[in-house]
N, C-alpha and C positions, 0 to 999 in steps of 0.2 A: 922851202918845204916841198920835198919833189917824193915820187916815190911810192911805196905802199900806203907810209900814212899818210899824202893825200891825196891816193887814190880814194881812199876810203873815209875823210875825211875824220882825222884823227887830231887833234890838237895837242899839241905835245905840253902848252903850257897851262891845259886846263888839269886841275885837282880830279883821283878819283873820287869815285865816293864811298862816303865809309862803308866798310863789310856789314853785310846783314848778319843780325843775327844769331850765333847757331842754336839751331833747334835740338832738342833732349834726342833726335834717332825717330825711325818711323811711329806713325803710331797703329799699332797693333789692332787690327779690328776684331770682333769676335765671331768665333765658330760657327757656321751655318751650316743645316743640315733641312733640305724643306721640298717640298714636293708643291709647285705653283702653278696648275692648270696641268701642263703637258710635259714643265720643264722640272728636272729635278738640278738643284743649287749646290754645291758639296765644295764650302769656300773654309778661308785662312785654318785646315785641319791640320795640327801639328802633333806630329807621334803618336797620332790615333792609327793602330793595325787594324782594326777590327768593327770597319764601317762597312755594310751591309745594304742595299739597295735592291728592291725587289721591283724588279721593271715591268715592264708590257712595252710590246711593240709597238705603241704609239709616241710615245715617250724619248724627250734626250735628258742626255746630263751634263752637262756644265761643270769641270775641277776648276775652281781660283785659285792659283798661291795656298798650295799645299805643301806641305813639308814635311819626308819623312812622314809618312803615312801608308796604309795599304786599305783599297775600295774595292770590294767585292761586288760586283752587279750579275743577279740571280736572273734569268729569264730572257728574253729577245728583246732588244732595245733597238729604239731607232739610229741613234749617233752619243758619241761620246766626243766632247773638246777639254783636251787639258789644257791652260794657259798658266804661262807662267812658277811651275811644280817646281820640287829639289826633291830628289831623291824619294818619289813617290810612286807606289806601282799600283796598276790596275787589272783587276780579273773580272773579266766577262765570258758571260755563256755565247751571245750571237748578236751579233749587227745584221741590220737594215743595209743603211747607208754606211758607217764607217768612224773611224776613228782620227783624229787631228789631233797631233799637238803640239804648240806652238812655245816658244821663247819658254825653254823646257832645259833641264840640268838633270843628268844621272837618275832618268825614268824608266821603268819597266812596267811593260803591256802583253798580258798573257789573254789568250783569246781561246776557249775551252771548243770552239764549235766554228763558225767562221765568220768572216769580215767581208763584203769585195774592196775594201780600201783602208789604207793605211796612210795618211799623209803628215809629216813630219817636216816643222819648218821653225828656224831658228832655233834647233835644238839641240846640244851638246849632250851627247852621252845618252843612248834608247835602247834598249836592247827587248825585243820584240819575240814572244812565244806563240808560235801557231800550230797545230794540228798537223803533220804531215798528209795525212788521207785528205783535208779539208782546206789547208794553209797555202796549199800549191796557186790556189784561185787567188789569193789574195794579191793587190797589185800595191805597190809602194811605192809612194812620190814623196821625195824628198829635197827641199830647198836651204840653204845655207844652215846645212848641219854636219855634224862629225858625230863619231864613232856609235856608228847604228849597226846593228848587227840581230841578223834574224833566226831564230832557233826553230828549228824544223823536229818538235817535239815526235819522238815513236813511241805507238801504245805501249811497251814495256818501260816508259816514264824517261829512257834516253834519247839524248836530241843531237844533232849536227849543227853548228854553228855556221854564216856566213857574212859577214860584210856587203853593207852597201855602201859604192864607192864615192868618194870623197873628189878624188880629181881627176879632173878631163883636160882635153886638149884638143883643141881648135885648130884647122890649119883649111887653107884654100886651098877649094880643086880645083883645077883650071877645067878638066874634061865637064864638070856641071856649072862651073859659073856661080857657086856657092862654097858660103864656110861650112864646114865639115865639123862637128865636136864628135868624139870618143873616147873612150875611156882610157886612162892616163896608165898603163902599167909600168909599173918600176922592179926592174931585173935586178938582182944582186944580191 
């Protein structure tokens, strides 16, 4: 017995053990919509368009595992975290601090006034509306995601699209004595 399984002490002549189980599918928690001290809650809301949030700028909001949904937030809010959403957009008048959000699928974030941050992390598919007069300030950090792309809305209601980029490339410079990353362009 040499090898992987005993490195890892593997016994080839012991039995598994039987399969657990299977369970009916997750279980489905119910709709929360609540305002707790400072924090506003806004969890498992599925094919709700027409959730409305009236804030003060003391205040954040919290999305849980939304789905196919649209959150309207009225007023100046402190921060805004989406985790875990499908296909769920959100519209705000103004940030404090700023907007995250995380381990996220085909979201949309329109920002009626302005943000200074935008961070976007483990997130597949964002696509981000901001103010052109107001949007230019806004800074975007983005950690292992794809296809983000930020709308530079013009008061006659048309906007310019641009992509934030996806791949880079590392290389040593020998003149600094450090790796180097930049942005990856692809010709053709």
């Amino acid at each position: 017995s040499s090898g992987i399984n005993a490195e890892y002490g593997v016994n080839k002549n012991k039995k598994s053990p039987a399969p657990a189980a299977k369970s009916a599918g997750p279980v489905q928690k119910p709709p929360k919509l609540q305002l707790d001290g400072k924090k506003w809650s806004c969890e498992y809301q599925n094919g709700v368009k027409d959730i409305v949030i009236e804030a003060q700028v003391s205040q954040s909001l919290y999305i849980f595992k939304c789905v196919d949904s649209v959150i309207s937030v009225k007023g100046k809010i402190n921060s805004i975290t989406l985790d875990n959403c499908k296909k769920t957009a959100i519209v705000v008048d103004s940030l404090v601090a700023g907007i995250d959000a995380v381990n996220c699928t085909s979201i949309k974030i329109q920002v009626n006034d302005k943000t200074p941050i935008l961070n976007i992390d483990k997130t597949d598919g964002c696509q981000v509306f901001v103010q052109k007069s107001t949007g230019l300030e806004t800074q975007f950090v983005t950690a292992k995601s794809s296809e983000v792309n930020v709308c530079l809305l013009e008061e006659n209601g048309e906007y310019t699209e641009s992509f934030i980029a996806e791949q880079f490339i590392t290389k040593y410079n020998a003149d600094s004595g450090k790796f180097v990353t930049e942005l990856y362009e692809v010709v053709g």
